[in-house]
N, C-alpha and C positions, 0 to 999 in steps of 0.2 A: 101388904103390898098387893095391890092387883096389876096384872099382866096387860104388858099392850097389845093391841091386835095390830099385827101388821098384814096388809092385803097383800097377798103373794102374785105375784105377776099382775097387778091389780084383781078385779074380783073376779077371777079367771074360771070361778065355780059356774058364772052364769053367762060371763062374755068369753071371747076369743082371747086368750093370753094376749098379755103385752098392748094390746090396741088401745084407745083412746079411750073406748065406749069402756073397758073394765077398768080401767084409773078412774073415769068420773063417775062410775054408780060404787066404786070404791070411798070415793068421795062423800056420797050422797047418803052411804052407808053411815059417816063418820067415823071412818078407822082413824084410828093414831099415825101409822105410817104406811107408807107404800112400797114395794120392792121391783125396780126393774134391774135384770140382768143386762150386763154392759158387753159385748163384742166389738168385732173392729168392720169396715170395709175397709176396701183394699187402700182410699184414698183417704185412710185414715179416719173417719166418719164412726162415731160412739155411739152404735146400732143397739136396738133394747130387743133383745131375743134371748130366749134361755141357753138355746146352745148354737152355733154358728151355721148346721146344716141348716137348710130353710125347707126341706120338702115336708116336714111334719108339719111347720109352722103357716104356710104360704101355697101361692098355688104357682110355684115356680115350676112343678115338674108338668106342667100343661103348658109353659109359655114357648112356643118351638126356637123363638129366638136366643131360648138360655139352654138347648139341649145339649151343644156342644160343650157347654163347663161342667157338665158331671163327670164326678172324677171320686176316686177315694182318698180319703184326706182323714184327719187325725179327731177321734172321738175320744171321750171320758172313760169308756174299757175296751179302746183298740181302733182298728180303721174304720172306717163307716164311710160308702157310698153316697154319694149324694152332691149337693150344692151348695156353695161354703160364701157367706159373705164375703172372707177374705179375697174374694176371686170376681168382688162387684162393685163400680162404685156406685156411692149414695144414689146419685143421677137416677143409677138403676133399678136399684133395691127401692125407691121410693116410687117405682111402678107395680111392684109386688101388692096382690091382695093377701087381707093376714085371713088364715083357720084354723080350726079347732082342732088343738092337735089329738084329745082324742072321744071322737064322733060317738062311738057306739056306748061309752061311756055321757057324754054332755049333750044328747041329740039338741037340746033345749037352745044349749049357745053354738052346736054347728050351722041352725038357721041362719046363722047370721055372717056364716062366712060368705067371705069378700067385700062387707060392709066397710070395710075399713082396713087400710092401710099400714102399715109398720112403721116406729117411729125411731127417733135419735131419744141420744141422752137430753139433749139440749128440747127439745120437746117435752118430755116429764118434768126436767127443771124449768122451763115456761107454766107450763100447772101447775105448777105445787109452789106458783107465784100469785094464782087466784083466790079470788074472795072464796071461792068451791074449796080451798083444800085448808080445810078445819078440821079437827075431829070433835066426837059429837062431846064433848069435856071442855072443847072452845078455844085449842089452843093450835097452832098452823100443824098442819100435817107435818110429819116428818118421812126425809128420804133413806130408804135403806138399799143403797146400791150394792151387786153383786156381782164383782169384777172376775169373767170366766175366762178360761183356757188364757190367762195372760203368758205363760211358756209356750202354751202352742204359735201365739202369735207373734211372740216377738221371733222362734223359728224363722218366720215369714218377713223380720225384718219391722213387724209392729210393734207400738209397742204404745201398750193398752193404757196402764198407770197413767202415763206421762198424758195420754191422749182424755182421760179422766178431769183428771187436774186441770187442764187447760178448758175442756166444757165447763166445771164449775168456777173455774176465776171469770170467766168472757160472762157468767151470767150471775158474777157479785155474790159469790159464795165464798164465806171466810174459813181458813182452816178451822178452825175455832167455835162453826156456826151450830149452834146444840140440835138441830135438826139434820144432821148431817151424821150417818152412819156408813162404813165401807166392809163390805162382810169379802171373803175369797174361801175357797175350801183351797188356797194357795198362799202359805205363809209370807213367801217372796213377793208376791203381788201388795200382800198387806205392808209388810214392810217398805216397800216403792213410795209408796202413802204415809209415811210415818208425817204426827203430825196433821193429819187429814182427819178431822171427826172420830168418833167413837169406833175401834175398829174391832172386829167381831171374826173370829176364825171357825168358819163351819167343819166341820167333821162328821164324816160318815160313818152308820152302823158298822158296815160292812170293814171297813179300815179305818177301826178305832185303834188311836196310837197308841204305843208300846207304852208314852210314857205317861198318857190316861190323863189329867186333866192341866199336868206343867204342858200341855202344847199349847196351851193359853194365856203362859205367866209373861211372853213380850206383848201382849194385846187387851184390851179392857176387858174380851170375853170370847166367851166359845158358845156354840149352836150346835144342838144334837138335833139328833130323829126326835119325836116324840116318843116313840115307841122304845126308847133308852128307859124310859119311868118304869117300864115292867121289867127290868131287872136289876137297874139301879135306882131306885124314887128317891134317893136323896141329891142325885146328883146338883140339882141346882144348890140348896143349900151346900155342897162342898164347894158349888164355886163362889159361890158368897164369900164362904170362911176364907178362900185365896184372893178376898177382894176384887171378884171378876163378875163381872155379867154372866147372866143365863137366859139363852134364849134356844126354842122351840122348832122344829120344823117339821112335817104340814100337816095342821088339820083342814080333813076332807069328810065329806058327808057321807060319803057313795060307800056301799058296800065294799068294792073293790079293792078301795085304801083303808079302811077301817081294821085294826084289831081283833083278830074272829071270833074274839068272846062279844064284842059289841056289833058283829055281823046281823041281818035281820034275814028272814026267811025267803027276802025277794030278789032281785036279780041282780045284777055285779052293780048295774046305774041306780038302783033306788037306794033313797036315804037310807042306812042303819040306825040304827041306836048312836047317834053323834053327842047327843045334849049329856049321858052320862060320859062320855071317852072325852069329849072335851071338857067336861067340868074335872075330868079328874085331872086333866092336862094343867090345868088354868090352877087347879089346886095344887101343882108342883111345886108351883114357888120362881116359877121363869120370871123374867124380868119382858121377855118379851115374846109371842108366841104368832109364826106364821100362820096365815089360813087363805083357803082357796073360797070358802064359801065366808068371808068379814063380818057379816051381819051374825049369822048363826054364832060364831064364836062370842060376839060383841054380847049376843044376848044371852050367853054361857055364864061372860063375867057377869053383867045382870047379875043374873041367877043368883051369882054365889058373895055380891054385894050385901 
């Protein structure tokens, strides 16, 4: 079995996450699949951003007209200052330029902020309806959507699922459609989706469940770190034997993400030793494995073809 690559925020190693330009050199790449993160605006709008604050992502905290919505609002380990989609409509958000959320790291793709714009769910599903979204194997790209903070938002009265389902029916997406993945590091949200494509339950190093890999047995599969292989390398094979998917998450190039046995002796931004840490990745047995740089990974599997 060889592993798919899927572009992580499209090919976010070289562009500005989430923007147009990193889905189509994703494209160009010919990865297997693509991943944008789904959010809400306020007027209900299936915004593609990793996480819902926009100062990392955008250049909201320069615009004086949005100075008054900083506020503290509810992050992934506690409150977090800042500017929240849920507090924008589309209208608005679709005047935001996207950046690179981190510079000192990607100087290469910070040139390029504010080239471009922030999208919808329904924008990625328009792509991944082009003749561009192939992988290089010939077969249509496939979508791996990543449904975030849906309990935060429904708090606020949204509600994200519902708001999902409805992007993909208006743009001829069938529950059923084999290019259709729904990943959540939120079981509830998954479950909202029953029924909805191949659904995939992420799980974090850091709060890996009690019950170890039954957090996967209502869902076709679970998603670890990569860096799970260095102290359990069987793990995808035991998700096999529970008849579940295995898939990967992120391989990165850059010293700073890498494993520090595959560190190299240069600066946090320069390449590591990536081609062995990802070939060992790829040699796990995943069924499908994240990356921020798609090509590099794509040329890993190469390698080990």
């Amino acid at each position: 079995m060889t592993a798919q690559i899927i572009a992580h925020r499209g090919a976010s190693g070289y562009r500005p996450e989430h923007t147009q330009a990193a889905y189509e050199l994703a494209f160009r790449q010919g990865v297997d699949a693509v991943e944008p993160d789904l959010v809400l605006s306020r007027d209900g709008v299936v915004v593609i951003r990793h996480e819902h604050e926009l100062s990392r992502t955008t250049d909201v905290a320069a615009r004086p007209e949005f100075a008054a919505r900083r506020r503290t609002g509810f992050g992934d380990e506690g409150p977090v200052v800042g500017w929240f989609t849920e507090d924008f409509d589309w209208e608005e958000l679709a005047t935001l330029r996207a950046r690179e959320p981190h510079p000192e790291l990607r100087p290469l793709s910070a040139v390029r902020d504010g080239d471009g714009g922030i999208l919808r769910f329904s924008d990625v599903l328009s792509l991944l309806g082009t003749e561009q979204a192939v992988s290089a194997a010939g077969a249509p790209t496939r979508l791996v959507a990543e449904l975030k903070s849906a309990a935060g938002f429904a708090e606020s009265g949204l509600d994200l699922p519902s708001a999902v389902r409805r992007d993909l029916e208006r743009a001829g997406w069938a529950p059923d459609d084999p290019r259709l993945v729904i990943e959540s590091f939120e079981a509830d949200a998954l479950h909202a989706l029953d029924g909805w494509g191949t659904r995939v339950l992420l799980v974090e190093e850091a709060h890996w469940p009690l019950e170890g890999l039954a957090a996967a047995d209502p869902f076709d599969g679970l998603s670890c770190e990569t860096e799970r292989i260095l102290t359990d390398p069987d793990i995808a094979h035991r998700l096999h034997e529970r008849g579940k998917l295995a898939y990967a998450y992120t391989l990165r190039a850059e010293n700073a993400w890498l494993p520090e046995a595959y560190r190299s002796a240069g600066a946090p931004s320069d390449f590591g030793r990536w081609r062995p840490w990802f070939e060992r990745v790829i040699a796990a047995g995943f069924d499908a494995v994240f990356a921020d740089q798609p090509d590099l990974a794509l040329e890993a599997v190469r390698g080990r073809a």
